[in-house]
N, C-alpha and C positions, 0 to 999 in steps of 0.2 A: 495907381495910374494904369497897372500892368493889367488891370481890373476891367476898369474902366474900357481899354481899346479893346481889350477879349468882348466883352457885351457888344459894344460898337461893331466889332467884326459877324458877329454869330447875327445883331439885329439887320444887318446889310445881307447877309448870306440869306437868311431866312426871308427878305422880303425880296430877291431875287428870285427863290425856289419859291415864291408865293406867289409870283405877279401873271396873273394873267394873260395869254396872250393866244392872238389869232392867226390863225395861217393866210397867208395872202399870194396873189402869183402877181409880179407887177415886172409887162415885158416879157412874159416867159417866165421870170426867175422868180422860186418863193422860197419868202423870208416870214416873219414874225414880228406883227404889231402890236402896241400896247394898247388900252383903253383910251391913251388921247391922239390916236392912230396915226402915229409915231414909229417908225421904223425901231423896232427893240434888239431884230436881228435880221442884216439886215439881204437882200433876197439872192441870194447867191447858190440854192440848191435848183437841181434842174427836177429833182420830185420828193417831196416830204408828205409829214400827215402833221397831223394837232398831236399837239403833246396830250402823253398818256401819265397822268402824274411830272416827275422831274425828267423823264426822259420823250422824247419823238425819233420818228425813226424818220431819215435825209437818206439821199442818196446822193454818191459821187459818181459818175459814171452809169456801169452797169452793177455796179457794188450800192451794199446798204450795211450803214452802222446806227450809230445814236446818237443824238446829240442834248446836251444840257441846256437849261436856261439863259444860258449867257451865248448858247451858238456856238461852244467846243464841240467838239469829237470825243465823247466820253469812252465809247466802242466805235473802234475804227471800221471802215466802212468795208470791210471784206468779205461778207457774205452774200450769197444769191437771195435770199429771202429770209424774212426775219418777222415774228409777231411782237407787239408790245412788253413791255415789262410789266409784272405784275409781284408786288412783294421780294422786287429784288430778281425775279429771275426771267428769263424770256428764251424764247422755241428760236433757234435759228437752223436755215440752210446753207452748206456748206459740200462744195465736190460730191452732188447729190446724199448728203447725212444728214437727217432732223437730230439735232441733241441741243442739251439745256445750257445757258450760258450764266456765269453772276454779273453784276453790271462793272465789272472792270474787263468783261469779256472772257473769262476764262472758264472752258468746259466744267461743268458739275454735274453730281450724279449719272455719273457713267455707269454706277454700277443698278441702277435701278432698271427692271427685268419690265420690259414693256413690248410689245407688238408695235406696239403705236406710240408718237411722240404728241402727246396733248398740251396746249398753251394754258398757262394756269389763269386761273379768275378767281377774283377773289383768295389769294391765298391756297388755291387747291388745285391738281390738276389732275386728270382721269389718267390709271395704267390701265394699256388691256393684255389679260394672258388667256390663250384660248378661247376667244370669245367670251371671254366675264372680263365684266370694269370692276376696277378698285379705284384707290384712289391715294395721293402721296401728298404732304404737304411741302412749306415753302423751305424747308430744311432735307428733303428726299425721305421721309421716311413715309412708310406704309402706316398711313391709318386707317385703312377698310383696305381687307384685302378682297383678290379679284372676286368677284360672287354675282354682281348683278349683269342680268342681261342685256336689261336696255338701262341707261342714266342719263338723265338732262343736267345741262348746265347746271350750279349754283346761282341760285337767286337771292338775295338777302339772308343769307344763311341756312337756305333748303333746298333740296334738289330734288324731280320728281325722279320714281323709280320703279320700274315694274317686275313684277314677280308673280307667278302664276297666272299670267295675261290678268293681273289687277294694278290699279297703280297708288301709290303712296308718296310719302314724304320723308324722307331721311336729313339726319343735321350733318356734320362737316365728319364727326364721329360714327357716322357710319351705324347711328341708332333711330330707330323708325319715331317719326313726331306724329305723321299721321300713319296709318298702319292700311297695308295695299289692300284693300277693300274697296276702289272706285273702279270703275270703267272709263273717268277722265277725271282729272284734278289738277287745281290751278297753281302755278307759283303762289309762295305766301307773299300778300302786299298791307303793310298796316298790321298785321296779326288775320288778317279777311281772308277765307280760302274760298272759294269756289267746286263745284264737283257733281259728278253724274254716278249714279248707280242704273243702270239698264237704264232706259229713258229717257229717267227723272233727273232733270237737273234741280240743283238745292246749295247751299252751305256748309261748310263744316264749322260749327260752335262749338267748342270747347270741346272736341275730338266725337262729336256727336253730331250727328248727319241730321240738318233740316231740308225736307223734302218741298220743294215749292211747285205743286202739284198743276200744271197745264202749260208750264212753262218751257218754251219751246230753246232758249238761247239764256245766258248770265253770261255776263261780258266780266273780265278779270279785274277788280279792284285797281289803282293803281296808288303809286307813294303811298301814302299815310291816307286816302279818302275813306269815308265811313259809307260813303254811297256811289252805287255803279248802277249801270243800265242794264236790263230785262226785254227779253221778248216774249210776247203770251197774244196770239191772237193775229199774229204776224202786225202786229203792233210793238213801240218800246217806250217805255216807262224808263223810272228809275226807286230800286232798292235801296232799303239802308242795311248797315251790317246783321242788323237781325233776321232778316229778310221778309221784312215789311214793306209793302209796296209805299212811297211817299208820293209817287209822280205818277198814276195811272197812265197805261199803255197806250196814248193816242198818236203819239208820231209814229213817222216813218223812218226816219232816223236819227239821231241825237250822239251828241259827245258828252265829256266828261267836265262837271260842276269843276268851275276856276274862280276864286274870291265873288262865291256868292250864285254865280249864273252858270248856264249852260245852254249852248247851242242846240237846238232844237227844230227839226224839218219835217215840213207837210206839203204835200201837193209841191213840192220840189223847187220849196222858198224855206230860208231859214231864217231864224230869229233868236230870241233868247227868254229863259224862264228863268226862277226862283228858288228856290228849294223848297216849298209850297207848291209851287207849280205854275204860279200865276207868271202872263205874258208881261215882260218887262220892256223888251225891244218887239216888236213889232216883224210879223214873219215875213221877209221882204227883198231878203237876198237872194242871190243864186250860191254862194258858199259863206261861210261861217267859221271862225277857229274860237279856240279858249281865250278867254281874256288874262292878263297877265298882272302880277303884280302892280304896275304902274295905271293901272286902270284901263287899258287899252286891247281890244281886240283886231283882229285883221277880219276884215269882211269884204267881199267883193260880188258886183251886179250885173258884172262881165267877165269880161277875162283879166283885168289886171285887178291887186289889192291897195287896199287904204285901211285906215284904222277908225274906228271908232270908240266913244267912252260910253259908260254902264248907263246914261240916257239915251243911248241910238246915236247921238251928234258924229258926226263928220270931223275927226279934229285932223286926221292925215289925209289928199286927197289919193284915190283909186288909182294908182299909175305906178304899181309895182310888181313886179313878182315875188314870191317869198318861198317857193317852192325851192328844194333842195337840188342842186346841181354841180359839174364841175369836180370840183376834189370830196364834194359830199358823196361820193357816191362810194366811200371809203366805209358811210354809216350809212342803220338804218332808222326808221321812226324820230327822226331830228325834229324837232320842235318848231313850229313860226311862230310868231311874233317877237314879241320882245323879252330878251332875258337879261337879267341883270340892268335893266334901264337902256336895251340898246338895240334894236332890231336888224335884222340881216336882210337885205333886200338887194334885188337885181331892178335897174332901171335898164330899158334899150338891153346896149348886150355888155353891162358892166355891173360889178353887185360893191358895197357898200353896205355902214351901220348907219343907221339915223337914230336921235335921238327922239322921247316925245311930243317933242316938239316939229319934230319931221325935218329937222337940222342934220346937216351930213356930217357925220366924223370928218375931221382934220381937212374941212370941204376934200376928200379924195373916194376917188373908182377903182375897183379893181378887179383885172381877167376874172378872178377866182376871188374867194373868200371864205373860210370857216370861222366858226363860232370862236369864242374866245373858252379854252380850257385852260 
């Protein structure tokens, strides 16, 4: 029995830290909704963000702390400024001092020798001494000590990094995966690198530079896709990972293949192709975005959006905005249309989810609205 309520507790607790949910301002006050947009917590901060994992960072006053899924004060709100948690740990400001906190709030790695207070990502955060970065993980200890000059963020588990005015790729360990030989090189996306030697832009395949000879631009791979866009001729195509042309350069410009299709603009109408190449929707719009799992794209022929399916059809009418505003302005590169089965849109001057069916969540508007993390 004693069994039994232990599973029941840990299956409750876990599908609390599991349950999705979106920041809203309603009134002034934001709270947190659930997918049947349903007050989960409910709007009582006068400034918050989306939750970063199990925690978001709320403010009370002029103070910021943390708060859990259930809309506790995990870390009480005493600090001037404060960055996400990550693996446990997060950058706070305090009586003008950047130091590290664990999530019950109490100082750590005090003793770690930095110039500079970095917020971690991914498990990892940059030290700098003298002008060279290292780097320490999510326990404080040094695993690359300080050496590089310049170092980018971590990306999927590689950071770019340069050394001898060349640039390369290094892992969490602080050991070179591409080795600094480019004059530009891309985040790894999919295992797909990107990269320029004087000029030439090309790929790197299996740590071996292919040169794709007149080409002016390779746009970055992205998630797990095997094909990105190309510029050659002040035209764009689209490449596959080999760096085989599959979409000859004839737009002007184009986005990135989403279940099947891709947005695609000429003469300053877009439409949609194949992974062949061939026109499927017709070039016709004034804007264009990805199509989303649920079949559906945002397309618009003026100024407001509506959706359409992978026929061209009209299923959502034109009379939204999807553009990111408000407390979005917290992120960058946020997505339109619809994720997870539920799209984020502003009508008039009130934003709201609809579903595919162009049905409004819990029929409600709201001042603000973020995505569901």
């Amino acid at each position: 029995m004693k069994k039994l309520i232990l599973l029941l507790l840990i299956f409750v607790v876990t599908a609390v830290s599991a349950q999705e949910l979106a920041l809203a301002n309603k009134d002034g006050k934001f709270g947190y909704i659930n997918k049947k947009g349903e007050w989960h917590i409910q709007p009582k901060f006068k400034k918050a963000h989306s939750f970063s994992g199990d925690y978001a960072i709320a403010f009370e006053g002029k103070k910021v702390g943390f708060i859990n899924r259930k809309g506790e004060w995990v870390v009480k709100p005493t600090f001037d400024k404060v960055k996400n948690f990550d693996s446990g740990i997060a950058v706070v400001l305090k009586s003008k001092r950047w130091f590290y906190i664990n999530t019950k709030g109490e100082e750590v790695f005090a003793d770690v020798i930095t110039d500079k207070i970095y917020d971690f990502k991914n498990g990892v955060a940059f030290i700098k001494q003298n002008d060279l970065i290292g780097l320490i993980d999510a326990t404080g200890k040094v695993v690359i000590a300080p050496k590089f000059l310049k170092i980018k963020k971590f990306v999927n588990g590689y950071a770019k990094v340069k050394e001898n005015e060349k640039w390369g790729l290094i892992d969490t360990k602080g050991q070179y995966f591409v080795k600094p030989i480019y004059n530009a090189i891309s985040n790894v996306y999919g295992g797909n690198i990107t990269a320029k030697i004087g000029e030439t832009h090309g790929l790197v395949i299996f740590g071996e530079f292919k040169a794709m000879e007149g080409t002016q631009k390779i746009w970055d791979f992205s998630r797990n896709d095997k094909i990105t866009y190309a510029k050659r001729n002040d035209k764009v195509g689209f490449i596959n990972s080999r760096g085989n042309w599959i979409v000859e350069p004839t737009y002007d410009k184009v986005r990135s293949f989403r279940n099947g299709l891709a947005p695609v603009c000429k003469a300053k109408k877009w439409g949609y192709i194949n992974e062949v190449g061939e026109v499927v929707i017709p070039l016709q719009f004034r804007d264009a975005e990805l199509f989303s799992t649920v079949g559906l794209a945002p397309v618009k022929s003026a100024k407001l959006w509506g959706f359409v399916d992978k026929s061209g059809k009209e299923v959502i009418p034109q009379k939204y905005v999807i553009t990111t505003g408000g407390v979005s302005l917290f992120k960058k590169n946020t997505e339109k249309g619809f994720i997870n089965g539920l799209a984020r849109v502003k009508y008039k001057k009130t934003w709201g989810f609809i579903n595919s069916k162009g049905e409004l969540l819990n029929d409600t508007w709201f001042i603000n609205l973020e995505d569901f993390k």
